[in-house]
C-alpha positions, 0 to 999 in steps of 0.5 A: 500500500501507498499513501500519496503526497506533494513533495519536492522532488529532484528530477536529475542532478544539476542546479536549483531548478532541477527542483520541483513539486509533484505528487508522490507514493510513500510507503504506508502502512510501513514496518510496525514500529514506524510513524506517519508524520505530517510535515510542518517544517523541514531543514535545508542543510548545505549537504542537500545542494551538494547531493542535488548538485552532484547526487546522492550516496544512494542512488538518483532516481528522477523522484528523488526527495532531499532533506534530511532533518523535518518536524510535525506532527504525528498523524498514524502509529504502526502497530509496535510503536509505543513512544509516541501516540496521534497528534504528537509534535515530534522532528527528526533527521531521516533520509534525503541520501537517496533511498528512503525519501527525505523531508521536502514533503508534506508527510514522512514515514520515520521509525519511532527511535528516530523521532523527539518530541518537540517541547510546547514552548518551541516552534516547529521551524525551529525544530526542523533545524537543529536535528541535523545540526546538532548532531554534528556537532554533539558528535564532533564536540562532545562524542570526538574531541571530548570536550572537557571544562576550561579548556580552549575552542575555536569556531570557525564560520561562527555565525553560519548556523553549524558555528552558532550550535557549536559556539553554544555546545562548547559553552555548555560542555565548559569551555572557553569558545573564540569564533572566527567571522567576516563582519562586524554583524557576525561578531555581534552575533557570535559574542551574543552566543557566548564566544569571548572573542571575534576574529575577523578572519578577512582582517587578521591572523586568526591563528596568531589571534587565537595563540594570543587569546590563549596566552601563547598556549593555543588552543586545545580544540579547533572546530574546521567548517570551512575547508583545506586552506583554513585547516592548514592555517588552525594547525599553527595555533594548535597545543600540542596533543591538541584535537581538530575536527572537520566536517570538510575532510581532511587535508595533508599535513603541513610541509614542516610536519605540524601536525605530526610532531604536535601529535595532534588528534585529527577527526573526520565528522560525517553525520550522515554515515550512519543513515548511508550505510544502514547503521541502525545501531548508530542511527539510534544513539543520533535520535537520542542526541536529537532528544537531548536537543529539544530538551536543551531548547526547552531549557534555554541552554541554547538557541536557534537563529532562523534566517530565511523561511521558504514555502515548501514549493520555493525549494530551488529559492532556498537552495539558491540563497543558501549556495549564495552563502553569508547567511546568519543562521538557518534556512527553513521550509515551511509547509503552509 
């Protein structure tokens, strides 16, 4: 059986415009422990433009579905769910790989472990954008480099919406947070979440900035969002037995070794693995860390900056201001 849907649907690998709304199958009644969820909001992520731009781990079919992370709320139970009942508010990170559908849909069918109930007092389109997010950087900062009290982190791209979640992580694991920016409205913005220092990367060293900051020390953990050339440059102001983490993969070694003589602990972090290659186990503990998110909204511990919200059918729009690039915060789709 089947249950059919408007989504947004990837008709061929390429630009915005490969984007568009059809009507689509979904598999319903699913296993017995998924869930039916009508979609209110759904996140838009860079990894989605890079799967629309050059495909997906799983396959393109002229159907395909991106999106990762969404939120609503829950319309049908399968027969073994227990964690959830009709009408919760939930959200999610689940598909938008290629495989199972993503979340440029007006409803997703998502296993029960995977889901987190949305607290009353937090807004669905918040909701839909931290899932994924999130996860990453628990898994980078928390789960990889171990964060522990007092010590020393740099942000990098602090004010984007992966550098704001991280600057708040860092802060509520302990540590010292420095982010680095390209304006006077991101250092704002930064020092806001709890950075104590800005380092306009277009104007300065952020390296010798950072090694200042620390007294000469450097810096026990750096957090790379922004490629090669930035990685090599975090290496100079790294303590020794420091730890770097990459979402952007890593690059080689400086030619004098850095890296290496400084013993430095190097973490690729690549949230999506789990869910591409069927890691079940996996995917479990990151609905947990999903869980943890919604809890640390209701608590206040951290916070969501949205930047642009789109309608559902403006998808290719959302994908063409995120890839312009220079935003503070997240891009949303909202399905009314």
């Amino acid at each position: 059986m089947s249950f059919t849907c408007d989504a947004v649907v990837m008709r061929e690998t390429g630009g915005p415009n490969v984007l568009e709304i059809q009507e689509v199958q979904l598999p319903w009644p699913g296993k017995s422990n998924d869930v039916l969820v009508r979609m209110e909001a759904a996140g838009v992520n860079p990894a989605d433009t890079f799967f629309r731009a050059l495909g997906t781990y799983l396959g393109d079919g002229p159907g395909t579905i991106l999106g990762h992370d969404g939120a609503g709320v829950v319309e049908a139970i399968g027969v073994d769910v227990t964690s959830v009942s009709i009408g919760d508010r939930v959200c999610f990170c689940n598909g938008g790989v290629g495989g199972d559908p993503g979340t440029y849909a007006r409803y997703a069918v998502v296993p029960e472990w995977l889901l987190a109930q949305v607290p009353s007092s937090v807004d669905m389109v918040t909701a839909a954008a931290l899932p994924l997010v999130f996860i990453t950087v628990w898994e980078a900062l928390s789960e990889r480099a171990m964060v522990k009290p007092g010590e020393n982190v740099l942000v990098h791209g602090g004010a984007g919406g992966t550098g704001q979640i991280a600057i708040q992580v860092a802060r509520e694991l302990g540590a010292r947070v420095a982010a680095t920016i390209s304006s006077a409205e991101k250092a704002d913005v930064v020092r806001g979440l709890g950075a104590e220092i800005a380092i306009n990367y277009r104007e300065n060293d952020f390296a010798v900035a950072a090694r200042e900051w620390t007294d000469g020390v450097g810096l026990d953990v750096a957090f790379d969002n922004a490629g090669p050339e930035t990685f090599q440059q975090t290496l100079h102001a790294m303590v020794p037995y420091g730890r770097i983490v990459t979402l952007m993969g890593t690059p080689g070694d400086l030619e004098d070794g850095t890296a290496y003589n400084n013993n430095l602990s190097i973490h690729n972090v690549m949230m999506l693995t789990p869910m591409w290659l069927g890691l079940d186990n996996e995917r479990r503990r990151q609905g947990a860390i999903v869980r943890r998110a919604m809890q640390w909204l209701e608590e206040g511990r951290i916070k969501v900056q949205i930047a642009e919200t789109y309608p559902l059918e403006n998808a290719s729009d959302a994908h063409a201001r995120l890839e312009k690039g220079g935003m503070i915060g997240k891009v949303v789709l909202s399905m009314y």
